[in-house]
VMD Tcl script that draws the C-alpha trace (Angstrom):
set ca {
  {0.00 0.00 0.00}
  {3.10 2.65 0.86}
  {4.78 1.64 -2.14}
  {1.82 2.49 -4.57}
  {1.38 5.24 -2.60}
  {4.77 6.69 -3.22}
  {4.03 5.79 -6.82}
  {0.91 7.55 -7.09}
  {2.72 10.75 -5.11}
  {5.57 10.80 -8.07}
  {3.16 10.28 -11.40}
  {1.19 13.96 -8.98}
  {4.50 15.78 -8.95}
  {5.46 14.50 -12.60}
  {2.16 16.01 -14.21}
  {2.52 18.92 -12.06}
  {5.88 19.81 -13.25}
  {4.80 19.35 -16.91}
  {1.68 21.28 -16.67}
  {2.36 24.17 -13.94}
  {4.38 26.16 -16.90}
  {1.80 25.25 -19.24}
  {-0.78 26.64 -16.47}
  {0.54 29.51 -15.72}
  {1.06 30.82 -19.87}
  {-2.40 30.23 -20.11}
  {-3.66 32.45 -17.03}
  {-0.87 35.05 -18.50}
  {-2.64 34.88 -21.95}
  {-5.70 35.38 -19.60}
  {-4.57 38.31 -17.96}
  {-3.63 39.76 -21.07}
  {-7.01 39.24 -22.52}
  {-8.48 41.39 -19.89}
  {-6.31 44.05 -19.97}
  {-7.34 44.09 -23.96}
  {-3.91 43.00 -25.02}
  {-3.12 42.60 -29.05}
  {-1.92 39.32 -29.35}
  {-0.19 40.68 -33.10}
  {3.15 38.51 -33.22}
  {4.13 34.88 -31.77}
  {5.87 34.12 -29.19}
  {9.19 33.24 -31.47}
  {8.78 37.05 -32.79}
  {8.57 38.38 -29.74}
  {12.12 36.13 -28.95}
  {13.48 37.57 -32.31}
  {12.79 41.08 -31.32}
  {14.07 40.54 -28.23}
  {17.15 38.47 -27.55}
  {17.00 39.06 -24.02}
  {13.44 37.49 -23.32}
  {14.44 34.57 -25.55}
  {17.37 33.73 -23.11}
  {15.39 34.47 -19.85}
  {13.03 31.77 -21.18}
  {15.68 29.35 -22.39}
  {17.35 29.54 -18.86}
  {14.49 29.09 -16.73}
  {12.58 26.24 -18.13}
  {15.89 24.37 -19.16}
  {16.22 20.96 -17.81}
  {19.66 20.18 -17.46}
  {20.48 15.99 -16.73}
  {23.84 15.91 -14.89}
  {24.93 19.96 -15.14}
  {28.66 19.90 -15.36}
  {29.45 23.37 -12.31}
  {32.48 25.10 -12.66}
  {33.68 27.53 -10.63}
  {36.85 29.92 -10.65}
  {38.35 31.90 -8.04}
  {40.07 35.39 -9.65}
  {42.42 36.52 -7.63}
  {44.49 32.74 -8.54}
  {44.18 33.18 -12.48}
  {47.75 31.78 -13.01}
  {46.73 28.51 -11.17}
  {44.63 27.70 -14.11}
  {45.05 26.25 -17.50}
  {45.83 28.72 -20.32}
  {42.20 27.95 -22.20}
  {40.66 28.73 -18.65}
  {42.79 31.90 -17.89}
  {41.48 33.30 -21.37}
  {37.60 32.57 -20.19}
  {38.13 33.93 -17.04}
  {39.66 37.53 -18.58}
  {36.60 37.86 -20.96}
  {34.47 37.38 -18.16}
  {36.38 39.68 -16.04}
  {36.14 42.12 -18.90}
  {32.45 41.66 -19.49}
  {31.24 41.92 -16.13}
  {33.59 45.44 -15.42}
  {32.01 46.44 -18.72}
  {28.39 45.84 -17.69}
  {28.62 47.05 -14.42}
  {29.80 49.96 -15.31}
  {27.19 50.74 -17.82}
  {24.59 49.59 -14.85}
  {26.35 52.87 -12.74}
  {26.67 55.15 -15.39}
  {22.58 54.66 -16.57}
  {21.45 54.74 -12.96}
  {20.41 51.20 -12.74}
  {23.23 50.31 -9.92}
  {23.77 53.05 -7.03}
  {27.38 53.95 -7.18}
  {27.86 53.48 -3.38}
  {26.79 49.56 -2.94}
  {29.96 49.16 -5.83}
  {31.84 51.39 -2.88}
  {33.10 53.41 -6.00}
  {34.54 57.10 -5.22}
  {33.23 59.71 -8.11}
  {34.01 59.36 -11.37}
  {35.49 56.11 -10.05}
  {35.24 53.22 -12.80}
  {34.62 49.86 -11.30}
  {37.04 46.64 -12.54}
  {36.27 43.01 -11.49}
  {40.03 41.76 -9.80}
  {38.44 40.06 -7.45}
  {35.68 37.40 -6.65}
  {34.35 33.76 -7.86}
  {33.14 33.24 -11.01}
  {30.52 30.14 -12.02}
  {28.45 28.42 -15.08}
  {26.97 25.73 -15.77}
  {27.53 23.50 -18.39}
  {24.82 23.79 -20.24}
  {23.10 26.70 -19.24}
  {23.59 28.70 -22.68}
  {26.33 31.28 -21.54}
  {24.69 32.49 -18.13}
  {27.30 33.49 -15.97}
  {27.85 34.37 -11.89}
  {29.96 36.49 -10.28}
  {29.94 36.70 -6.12}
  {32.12 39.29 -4.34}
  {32.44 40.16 -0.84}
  {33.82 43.52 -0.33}
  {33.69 43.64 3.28}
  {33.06 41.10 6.21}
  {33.27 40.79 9.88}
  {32.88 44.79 9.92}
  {29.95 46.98 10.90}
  {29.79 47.52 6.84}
  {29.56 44.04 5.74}
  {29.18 43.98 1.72}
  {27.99 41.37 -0.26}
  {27.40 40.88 -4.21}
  {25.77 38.28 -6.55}
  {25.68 39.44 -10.61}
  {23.93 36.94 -12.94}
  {24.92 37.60 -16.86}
  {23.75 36.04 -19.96}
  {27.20 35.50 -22.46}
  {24.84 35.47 -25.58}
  {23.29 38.95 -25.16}
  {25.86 40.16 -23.13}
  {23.37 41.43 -20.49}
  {22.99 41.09 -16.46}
  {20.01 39.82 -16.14}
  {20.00 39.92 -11.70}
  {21.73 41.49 -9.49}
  {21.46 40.31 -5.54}
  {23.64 42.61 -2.72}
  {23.80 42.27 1.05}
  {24.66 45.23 2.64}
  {24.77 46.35 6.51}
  {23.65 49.68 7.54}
  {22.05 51.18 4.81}
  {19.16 52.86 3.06}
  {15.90 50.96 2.51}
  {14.57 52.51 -0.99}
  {11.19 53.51 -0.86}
  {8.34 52.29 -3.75}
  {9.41 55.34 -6.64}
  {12.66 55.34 -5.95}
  {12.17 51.13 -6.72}
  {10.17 51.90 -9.23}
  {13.35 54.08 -10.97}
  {15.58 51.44 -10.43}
  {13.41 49.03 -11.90}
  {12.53 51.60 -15.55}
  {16.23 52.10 -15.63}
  {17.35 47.98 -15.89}
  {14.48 48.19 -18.63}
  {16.40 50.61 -20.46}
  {19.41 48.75 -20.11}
  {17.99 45.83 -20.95}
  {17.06 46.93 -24.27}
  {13.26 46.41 -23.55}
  {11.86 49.88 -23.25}
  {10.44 49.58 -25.98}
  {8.03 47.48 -25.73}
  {4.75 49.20 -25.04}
  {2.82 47.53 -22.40}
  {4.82 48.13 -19.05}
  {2.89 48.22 -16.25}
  {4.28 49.00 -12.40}
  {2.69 46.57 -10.33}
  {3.38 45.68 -6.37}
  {6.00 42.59 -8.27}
  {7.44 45.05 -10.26}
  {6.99 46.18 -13.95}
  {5.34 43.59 -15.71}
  {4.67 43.04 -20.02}
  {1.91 40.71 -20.75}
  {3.40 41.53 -24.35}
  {6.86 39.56 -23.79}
  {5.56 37.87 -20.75}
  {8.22 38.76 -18.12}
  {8.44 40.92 -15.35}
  {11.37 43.18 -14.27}
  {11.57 43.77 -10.06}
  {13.56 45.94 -7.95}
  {13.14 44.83 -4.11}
  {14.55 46.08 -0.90}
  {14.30 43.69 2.32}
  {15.73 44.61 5.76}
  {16.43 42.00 7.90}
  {17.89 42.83 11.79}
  {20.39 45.51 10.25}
  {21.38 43.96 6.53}
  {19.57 44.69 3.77}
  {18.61 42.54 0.78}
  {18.67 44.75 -2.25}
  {17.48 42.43 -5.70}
  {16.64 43.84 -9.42}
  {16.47 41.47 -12.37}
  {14.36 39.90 -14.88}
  {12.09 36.83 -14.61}
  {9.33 35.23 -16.64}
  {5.65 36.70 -15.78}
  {4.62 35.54 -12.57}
  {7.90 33.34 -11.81}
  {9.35 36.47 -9.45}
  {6.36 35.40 -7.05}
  {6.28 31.65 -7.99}
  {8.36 31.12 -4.56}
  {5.76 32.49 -2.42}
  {3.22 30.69 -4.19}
  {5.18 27.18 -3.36}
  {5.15 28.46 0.06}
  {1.54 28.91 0.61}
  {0.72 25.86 -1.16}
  {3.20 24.13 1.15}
}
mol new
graphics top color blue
foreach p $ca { graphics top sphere $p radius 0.5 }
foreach p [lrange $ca 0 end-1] q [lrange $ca 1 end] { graphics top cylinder $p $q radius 0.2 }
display resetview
């Protein structure tokens, strides 16, 4: 009786798995019908117009069997392979690149990078991971400062192919809690940077701005807990930034 059971229990979560994604595209096609949406191109043109929602997609409903991790640490680049050394400098370059360009359109205040004015950030420090076979997404974690009254903490995911960050996570002691516009700012500025601004149907939401036209959502949230903050922007699929509270409830 437990073992049919436990068989029953796996077929549940199997058809769950396959038809929660498939559930929630058609309450987002939903949702779009009642806010009188023009459904005028496919999802594949909306993809070709947009290189960045294709690879948000791609990397969030990949299934990966066996995912090869690899991880580097940058301040040991000479301990590595020559073929590895090379990745790890175009990474290094990217990511100084991008966050840069995050700082200098407002997307990134200049003080969580701890940058003086004028001050242009470089990435000589840190661990950098992939995956295998997660088409070209990239992580970088730093920790600028630790066991201090100013502990500093940061967590950049980028996407090789469009050579975009795509979230951005920092941990930071003793600091400002942004209120809902300035949030909301942050949040219009990564859609700029993104490339997505313009696509016409952004609407500012309590999850952040959210496009029933390309079906994603981009957030900017601020959490204090006991004297760190939790400071998150990024990109998601529509209704995914929630989709762990939702598992919670249902728990």
């Amino acid at each position: 009786m437990k073992t049919r059971t436990a068989v029953l229990l796996c077929l549940g979560i199997c058809c769950l798995s396959v038809l929660l994604p498939l559930g929630i595209f058609r309450l987002q096609d939903g949702m779009a019908a009642d806010k009188n949406v023009s459904w005028t191109s496919s999802t594949e043109d909306i993809a070709g117009r947009y290189p960045v929602v294709a690879s948000v997609y791609a990397n969030f409903y990949q299934k990966l069997d066996n995912p090869i991790y690899e991880s580097y640490n940058l301040s040991d680049i000479a301990a590595y392979p020559k073929k590895q050394q090379t990745q790890m400098k175009e990474m290094q370059d990217t990511f100084s690149r991008e966050l840069n360009t995050l700082v200098k359109e407002e997307v990134l205040p200049r003080t969580w990078l701890e940058l003086k004015k004028e001050e242009a950030f470089a990435v000589k420090f840190g661990t950098l991971s992939h995956s295998s076979g997660k088409n070209g997404i990239w992580q970088l974690n730093q920790v600028y400062r630790i066991n201090s009254d100013m502990d500093t903490m940061g967590e950049f995911t980028l996407d090789k192919q469009t050579g975009r960050l795509l979230n951005i996570h920092f941990f930071k002691d003793h600091t400002e809690v942004y209120g809902e516009e300035r949030r909301k700012e942050l949040a219009w500025n990564m859609i700029r940077y993104l490339g997505l601004d313009s696509i016409h149907d952004w609407t500012y939401t309590k999850y952040g701005y959210e496009s029933y036209e390309a079906k994603v959502q981009v957030y900017c949230d601020v959490e204090k807990n006991g004297v760190t903050t939790h400071f998150s922007m990024g990109i998601a699929p529509l209704g995914q930034h929630t989709h762990n509270s939702l598992v919670s409830f249902l728990g």
